[in-house]
C-alpha positions as MATLAB code, in Angstrom:
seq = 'XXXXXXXXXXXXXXXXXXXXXXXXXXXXXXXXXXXXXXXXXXXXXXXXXXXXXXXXXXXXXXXXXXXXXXXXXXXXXXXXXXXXXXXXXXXXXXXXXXXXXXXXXXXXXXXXXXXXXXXXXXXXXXXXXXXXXXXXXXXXXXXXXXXXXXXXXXXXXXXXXXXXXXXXXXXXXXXXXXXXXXXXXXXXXXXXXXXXXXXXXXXXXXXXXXXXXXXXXXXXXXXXXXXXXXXXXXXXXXXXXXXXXXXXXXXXXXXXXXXXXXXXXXXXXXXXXXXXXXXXXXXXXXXXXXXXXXXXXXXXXXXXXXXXXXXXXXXXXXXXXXXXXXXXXXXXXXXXXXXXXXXXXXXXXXXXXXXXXXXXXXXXXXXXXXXXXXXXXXXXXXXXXXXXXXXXXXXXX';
ca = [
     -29.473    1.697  -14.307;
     -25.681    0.910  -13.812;
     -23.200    1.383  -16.959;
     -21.055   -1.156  -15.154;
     -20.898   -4.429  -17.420;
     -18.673   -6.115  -14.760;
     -16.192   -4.971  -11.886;
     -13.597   -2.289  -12.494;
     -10.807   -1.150  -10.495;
     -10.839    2.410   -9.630;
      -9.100    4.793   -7.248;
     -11.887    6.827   -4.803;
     -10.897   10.183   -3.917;
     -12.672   11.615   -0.683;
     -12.658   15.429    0.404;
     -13.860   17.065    2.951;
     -13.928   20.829    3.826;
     -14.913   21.911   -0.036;
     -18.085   20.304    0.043;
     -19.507   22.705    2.854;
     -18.393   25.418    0.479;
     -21.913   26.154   -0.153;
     -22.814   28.490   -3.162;
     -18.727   28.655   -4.226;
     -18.436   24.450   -4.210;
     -18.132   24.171   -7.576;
     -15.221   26.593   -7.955;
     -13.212   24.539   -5.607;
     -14.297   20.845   -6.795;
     -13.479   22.430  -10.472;
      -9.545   23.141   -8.836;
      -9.476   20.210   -7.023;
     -10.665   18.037  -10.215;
      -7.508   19.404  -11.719;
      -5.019   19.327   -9.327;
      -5.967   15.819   -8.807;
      -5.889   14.770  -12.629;
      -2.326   16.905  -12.875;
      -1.004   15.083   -9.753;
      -1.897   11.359  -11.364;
      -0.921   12.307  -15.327;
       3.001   10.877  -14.717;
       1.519    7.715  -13.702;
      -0.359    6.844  -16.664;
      -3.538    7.585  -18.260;
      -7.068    7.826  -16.451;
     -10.447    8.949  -16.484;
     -11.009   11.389  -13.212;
     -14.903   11.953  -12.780;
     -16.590   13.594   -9.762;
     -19.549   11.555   -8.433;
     -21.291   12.898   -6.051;
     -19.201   14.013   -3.164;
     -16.279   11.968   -4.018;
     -13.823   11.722   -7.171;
     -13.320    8.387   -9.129;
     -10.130    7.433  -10.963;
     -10.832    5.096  -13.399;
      -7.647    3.481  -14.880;
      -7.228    3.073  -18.928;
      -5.980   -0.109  -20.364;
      -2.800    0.297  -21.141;
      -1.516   -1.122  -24.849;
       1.217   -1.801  -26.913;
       2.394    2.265  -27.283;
       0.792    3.249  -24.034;
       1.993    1.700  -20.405;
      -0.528    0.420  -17.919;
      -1.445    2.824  -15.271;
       0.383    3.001  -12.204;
      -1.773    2.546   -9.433;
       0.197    2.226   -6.770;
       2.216    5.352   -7.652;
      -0.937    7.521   -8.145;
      -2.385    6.765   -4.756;
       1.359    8.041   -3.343;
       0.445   11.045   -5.068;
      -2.858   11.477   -4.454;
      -2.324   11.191   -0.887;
      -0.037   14.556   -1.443;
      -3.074   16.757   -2.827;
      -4.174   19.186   -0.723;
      -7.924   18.965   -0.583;
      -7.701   15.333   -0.089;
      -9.023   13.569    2.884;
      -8.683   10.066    1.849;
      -7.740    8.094   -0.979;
      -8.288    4.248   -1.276;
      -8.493    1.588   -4.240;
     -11.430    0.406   -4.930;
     -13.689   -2.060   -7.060;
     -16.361   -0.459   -8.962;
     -19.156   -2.650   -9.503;
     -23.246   -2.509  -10.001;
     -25.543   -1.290   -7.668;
     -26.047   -5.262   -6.413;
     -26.056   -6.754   -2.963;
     -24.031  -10.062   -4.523;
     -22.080   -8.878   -6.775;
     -21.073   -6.135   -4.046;
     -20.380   -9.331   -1.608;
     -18.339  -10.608   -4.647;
     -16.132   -7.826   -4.983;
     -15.371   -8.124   -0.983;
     -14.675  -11.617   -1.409;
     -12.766  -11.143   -4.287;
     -10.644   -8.107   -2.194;
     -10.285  -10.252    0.813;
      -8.563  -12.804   -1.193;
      -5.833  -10.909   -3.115;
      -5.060   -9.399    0.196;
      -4.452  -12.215    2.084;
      -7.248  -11.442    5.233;
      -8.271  -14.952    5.646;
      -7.877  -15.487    9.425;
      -7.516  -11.674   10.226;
     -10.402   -9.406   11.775;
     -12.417   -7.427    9.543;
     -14.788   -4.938    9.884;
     -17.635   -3.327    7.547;
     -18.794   -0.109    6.727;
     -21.348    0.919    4.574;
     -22.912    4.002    3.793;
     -25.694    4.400    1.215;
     -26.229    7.585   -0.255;
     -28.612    5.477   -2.738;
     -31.879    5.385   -0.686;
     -33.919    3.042   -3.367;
     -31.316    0.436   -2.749;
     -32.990   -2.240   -0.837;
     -31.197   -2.533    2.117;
     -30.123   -0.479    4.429;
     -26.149   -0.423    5.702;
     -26.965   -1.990    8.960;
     -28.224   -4.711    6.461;
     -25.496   -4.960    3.990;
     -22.934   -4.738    7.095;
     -24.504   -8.279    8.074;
     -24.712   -9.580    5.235;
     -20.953   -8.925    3.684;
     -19.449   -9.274    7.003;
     -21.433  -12.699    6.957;
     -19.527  -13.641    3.537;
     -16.422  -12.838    4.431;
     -16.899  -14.704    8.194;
     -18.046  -17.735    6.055;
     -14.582  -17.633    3.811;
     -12.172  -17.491    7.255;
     -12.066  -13.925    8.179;
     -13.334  -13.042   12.316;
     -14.560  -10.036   13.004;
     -13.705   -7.367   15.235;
     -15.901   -3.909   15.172;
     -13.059   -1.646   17.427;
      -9.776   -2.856   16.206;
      -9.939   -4.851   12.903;
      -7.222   -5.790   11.232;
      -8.904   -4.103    8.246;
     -12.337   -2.187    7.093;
     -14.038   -2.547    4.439;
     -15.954    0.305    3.442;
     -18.851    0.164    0.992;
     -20.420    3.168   -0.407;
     -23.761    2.867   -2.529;
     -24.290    5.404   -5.172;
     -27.322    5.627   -7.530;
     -25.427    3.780   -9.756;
     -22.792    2.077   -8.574;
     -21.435    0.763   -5.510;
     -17.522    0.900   -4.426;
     -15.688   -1.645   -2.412;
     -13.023   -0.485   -0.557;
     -10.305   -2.217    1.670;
      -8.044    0.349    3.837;
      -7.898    4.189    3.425;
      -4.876    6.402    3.069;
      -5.371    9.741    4.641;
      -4.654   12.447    2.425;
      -3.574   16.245    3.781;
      -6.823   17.934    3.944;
      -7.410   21.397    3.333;
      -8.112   23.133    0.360;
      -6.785   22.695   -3.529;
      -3.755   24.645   -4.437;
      -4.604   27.775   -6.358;
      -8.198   28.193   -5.176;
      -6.958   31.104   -2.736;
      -4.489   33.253   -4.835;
      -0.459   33.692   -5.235;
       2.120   34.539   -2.036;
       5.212   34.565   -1.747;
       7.493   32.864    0.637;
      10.509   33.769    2.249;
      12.129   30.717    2.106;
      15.355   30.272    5.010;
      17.473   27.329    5.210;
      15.852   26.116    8.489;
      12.719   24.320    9.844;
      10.307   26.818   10.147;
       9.872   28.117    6.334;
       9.298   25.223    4.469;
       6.890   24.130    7.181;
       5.033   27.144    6.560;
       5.037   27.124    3.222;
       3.505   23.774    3.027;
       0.495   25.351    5.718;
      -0.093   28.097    3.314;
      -0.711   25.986    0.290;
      -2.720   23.371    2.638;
      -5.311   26.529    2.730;
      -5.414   26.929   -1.000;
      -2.279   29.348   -1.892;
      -0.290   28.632   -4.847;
       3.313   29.353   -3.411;
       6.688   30.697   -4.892;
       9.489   30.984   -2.894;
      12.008   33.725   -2.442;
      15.669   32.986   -0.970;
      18.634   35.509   -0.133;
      21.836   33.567    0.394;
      25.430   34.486    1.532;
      27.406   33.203   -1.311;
      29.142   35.431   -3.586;
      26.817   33.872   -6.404;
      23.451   32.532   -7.262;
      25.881   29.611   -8.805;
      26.360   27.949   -5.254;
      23.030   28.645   -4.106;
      21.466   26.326   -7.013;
      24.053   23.091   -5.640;
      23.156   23.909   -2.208;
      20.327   22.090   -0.452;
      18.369   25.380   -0.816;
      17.270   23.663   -3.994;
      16.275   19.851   -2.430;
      14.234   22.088    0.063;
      12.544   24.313   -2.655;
      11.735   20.894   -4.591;
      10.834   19.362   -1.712;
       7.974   22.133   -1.361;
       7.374   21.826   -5.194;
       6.329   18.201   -5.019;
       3.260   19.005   -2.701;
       1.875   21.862   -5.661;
       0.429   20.773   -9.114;
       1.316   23.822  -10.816;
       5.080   24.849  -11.583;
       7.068   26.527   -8.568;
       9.231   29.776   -8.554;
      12.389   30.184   -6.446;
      13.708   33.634   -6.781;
      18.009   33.208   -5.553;
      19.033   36.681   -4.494;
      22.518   37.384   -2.700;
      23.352   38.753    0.355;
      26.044   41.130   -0.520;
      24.646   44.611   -0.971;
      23.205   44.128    2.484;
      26.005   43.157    4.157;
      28.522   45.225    2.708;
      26.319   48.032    5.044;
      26.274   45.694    8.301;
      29.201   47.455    9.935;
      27.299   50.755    9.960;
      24.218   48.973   11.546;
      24.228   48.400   15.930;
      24.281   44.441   16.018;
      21.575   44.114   18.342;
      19.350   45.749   15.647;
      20.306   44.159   12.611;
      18.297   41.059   12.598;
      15.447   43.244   12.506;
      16.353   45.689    9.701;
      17.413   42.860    8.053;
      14.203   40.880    7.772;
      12.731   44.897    7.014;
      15.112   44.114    3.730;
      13.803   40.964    3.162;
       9.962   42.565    3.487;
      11.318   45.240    0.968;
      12.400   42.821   -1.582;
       8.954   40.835   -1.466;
       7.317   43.952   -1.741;
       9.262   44.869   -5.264;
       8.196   40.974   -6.626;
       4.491   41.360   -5.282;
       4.456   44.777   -7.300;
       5.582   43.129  -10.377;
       4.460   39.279   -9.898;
       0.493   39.788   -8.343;
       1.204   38.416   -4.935;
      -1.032   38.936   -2.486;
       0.956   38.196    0.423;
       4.063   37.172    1.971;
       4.721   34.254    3.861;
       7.084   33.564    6.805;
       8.027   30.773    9.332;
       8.263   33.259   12.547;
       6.745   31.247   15.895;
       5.598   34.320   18.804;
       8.845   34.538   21.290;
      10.523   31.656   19.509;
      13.577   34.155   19.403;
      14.323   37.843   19.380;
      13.460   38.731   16.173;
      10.020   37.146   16.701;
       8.581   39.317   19.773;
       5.357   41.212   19.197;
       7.794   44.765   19.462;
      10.192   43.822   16.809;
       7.142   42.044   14.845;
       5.874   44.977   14.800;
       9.061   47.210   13.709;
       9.513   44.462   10.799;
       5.986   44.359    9.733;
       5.650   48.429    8.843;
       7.642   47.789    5.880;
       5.377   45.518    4.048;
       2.946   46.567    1.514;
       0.887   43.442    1.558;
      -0.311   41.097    4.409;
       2.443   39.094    5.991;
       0.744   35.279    6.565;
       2.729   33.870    9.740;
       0.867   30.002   10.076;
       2.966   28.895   12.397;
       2.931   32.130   15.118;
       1.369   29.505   17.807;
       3.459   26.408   17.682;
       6.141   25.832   19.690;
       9.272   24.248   18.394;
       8.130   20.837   18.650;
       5.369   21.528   17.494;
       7.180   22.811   14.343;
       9.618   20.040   13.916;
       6.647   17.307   14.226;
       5.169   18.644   11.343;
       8.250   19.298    9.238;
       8.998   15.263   10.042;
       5.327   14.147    8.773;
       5.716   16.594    5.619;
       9.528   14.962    4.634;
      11.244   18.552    5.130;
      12.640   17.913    8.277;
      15.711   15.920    7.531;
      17.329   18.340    4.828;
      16.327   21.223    6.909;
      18.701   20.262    9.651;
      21.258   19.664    7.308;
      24.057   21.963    7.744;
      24.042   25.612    6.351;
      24.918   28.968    6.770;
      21.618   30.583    6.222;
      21.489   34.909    6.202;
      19.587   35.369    9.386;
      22.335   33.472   11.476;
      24.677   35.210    9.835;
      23.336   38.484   11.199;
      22.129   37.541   14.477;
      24.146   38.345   17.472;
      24.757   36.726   20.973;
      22.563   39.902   22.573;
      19.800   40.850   19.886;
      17.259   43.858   21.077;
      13.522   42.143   22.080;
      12.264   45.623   21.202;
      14.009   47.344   18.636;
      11.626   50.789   18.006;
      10.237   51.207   14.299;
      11.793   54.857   14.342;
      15.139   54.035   15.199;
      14.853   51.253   12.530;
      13.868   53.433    9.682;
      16.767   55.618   10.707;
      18.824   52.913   10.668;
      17.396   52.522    6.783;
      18.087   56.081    5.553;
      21.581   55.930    7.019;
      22.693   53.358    4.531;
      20.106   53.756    1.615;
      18.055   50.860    1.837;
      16.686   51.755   -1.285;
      19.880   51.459   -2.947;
      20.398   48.293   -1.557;
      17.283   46.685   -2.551;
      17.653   47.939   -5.938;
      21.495   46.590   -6.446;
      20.435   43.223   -4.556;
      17.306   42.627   -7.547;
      19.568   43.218  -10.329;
      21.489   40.352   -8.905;
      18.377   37.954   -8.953;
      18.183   34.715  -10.551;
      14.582   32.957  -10.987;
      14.745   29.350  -10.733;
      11.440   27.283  -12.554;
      10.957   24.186  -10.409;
];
């Protein structure tokens, strides 16, 4: 028997890769439950249940002390969750071929489809119900032929998709695709090395897509952490923030112990003992902090820096795996997904980030590891590393 007493609007969650997760699926269903319930809290309060293979929001009444939920924002933000494949709203209603036709009817009119194309789709997990979705596809799409709509099975103005449960059914109209992937925090902590370019905050976002929960790590060039935090360092680290449920670290280190050494250093092998610094400094938070890896944006023979050799003569350094996502896209590649994840536009803003700072017009494709770590002793990169972290700021986003 359906609890239902009458139709109730709800938000349906959909996922997707979790629920092949086999003997673990409950581990990642239990994250997802509460990233999703963290990620609609602003907006509101709710009831978040999982049913079946889906999660429902159902809406509380707002009253006189409490503000009516904000469904409009939470699907926005649903739509953000990793883990998510689709989120749509919904009507919630009995387990009952007409008061599921209802409920369409009742959809198609507050949405204006008289005279547009429709489609239906039903699937019905329920196998006691006593029709089957060819059945209730006839008979809905029937209804809502009857009140004006046309129908049109390969390009419909919109779908409705109806989904019978063993004890309820949900009407949907539309579906907004959510991210995919896997919930944040269901694969452990890295840490990013966060640039002012395209390429970092794209990757960050890929890491967290499979499951990481991310903080970010930043060396700058101005003379103090001061300017970094007005710079739009901080728009991209937020920018990165509003994709995670949980809080977001952005460790602000400066430049200047470094590059107080760079006139002792060949140019055309500084970019890579420079990014062997940056490796060093993630390896001193990871020691401290729990990461389990470091993240970067590099792309295979995007430039120098990024050849398998020098790869290589960077990677020796690191104590923990280094996580490159995007090592097979090419550029455009990169910047399409930086547009569809809303970094792209203060990425390209202008900004004098460390690693163009030390690159030169004729960097080495293949600088060896030995002649790097000689490069290291000659100007104590210990010593450096240890006077940069002392000027660290950590900035809670």
């Amino acid at each position: 028997m359906s609890e239902l007493h009458s139709p109730q609007k709800v938000l349906l969650v959909h996922y997707g890769e979790i629920a092949l997760k086999g003997g673990n699926r409950s581990l990642f269903e239990n994250r997802m439950l509460q990233n999703v319930r963290a990620a609609i809290a602003p907006f509101g309060q709710s009831d978040v249940r999982k049913t079946e293979v889906r999660f429902i929001v159902y809406p509380k009444t707002g009253g006189a002390q409490t503000p009516a939920f904000d469904d409009k924002k939470a699907l926005t933000a649903l739509s953000r969750v990793f883990g998510v494949e689709s989120v749509s709203p919904a009507i919630a209603v009995a387990p009952d071929i007409g008061l599921i036709t209802e409920a369409a009817l009742s959809q198609a009119d507050s949405l204006g489809l008289r005279g547009k194309s429709i489609r239906v789709e039903c699937k019905r997990s329920n196998k006691s119900f006593p029709l089957n979705s060819q059945q209730v596809n006839m008979l809905v799409g029937k209804a809502l032929v009857d009140a004006g709509c046309s129908v049109d099975l390969d390009n419909p103005d919109e779908t409705v998709f109806i989904e019978i449960l063993k004890d309820k059914a949900l009407v949907a109209f539309g579906r907004i695709r959510g991210p995919g992937g896997l919930p944040v925090g269901s694969s452990g902590r890295v840490l990013s090395l966060l640039s002012g370019g395209i390429d970092s905050p794209a990757a960050s976002w890929l890491m967290m897509k499979r499951g990481c929960d991310i903080d970010l790590l930043h060396v700058h060039q101005f003379a103090g952490n001061k300017d970094a935090k007005s710079s739009k360092i901080m728009r991209l680290a937020r920018l990165i923030r509003g994709f995670s449920p949980h809080r977001v670290r952005l460790y602000l280190v400066p430049y200047l112990e470094f590059y107080k050494k760079t006139t002792a250093i060949q140019s055309s092998s500084e970019l890579v003992v420079f990014r062997r610094f940056l490796l060093r400094l993630g390896n001193a938070l990871a020691a401290k902090e729990g990461y389990l890896g470091m993240v970067t944006g590099d792309s295979l023979g995007q430039v120098a820096s990024q050849t398998l050799e020098n790869l290589y003569a960077t990677d020796e350094v690191a104590a923990l795996p280094v996580f490159r996502p995007l090592i097979g896209y090419n550029k455009q590649e990169i910047v399409s997904l930086a547009m569809r994840i809303g970094t792209f536009d203060t990425s390209i803003e202008p900004y004098k980030d460390c690693c163009s700072l030390v690159a030169t017009k004729n960097p080495s494709t293949r600088v060896p590891l030995e002649k790097a770590k000689r490069i290291e002793q000659e100007i104590e990169m210990e010593k450096i590393v240890e006077r940069t972290l002392a000027d660290m700021e950590v900035v809670e986003l």
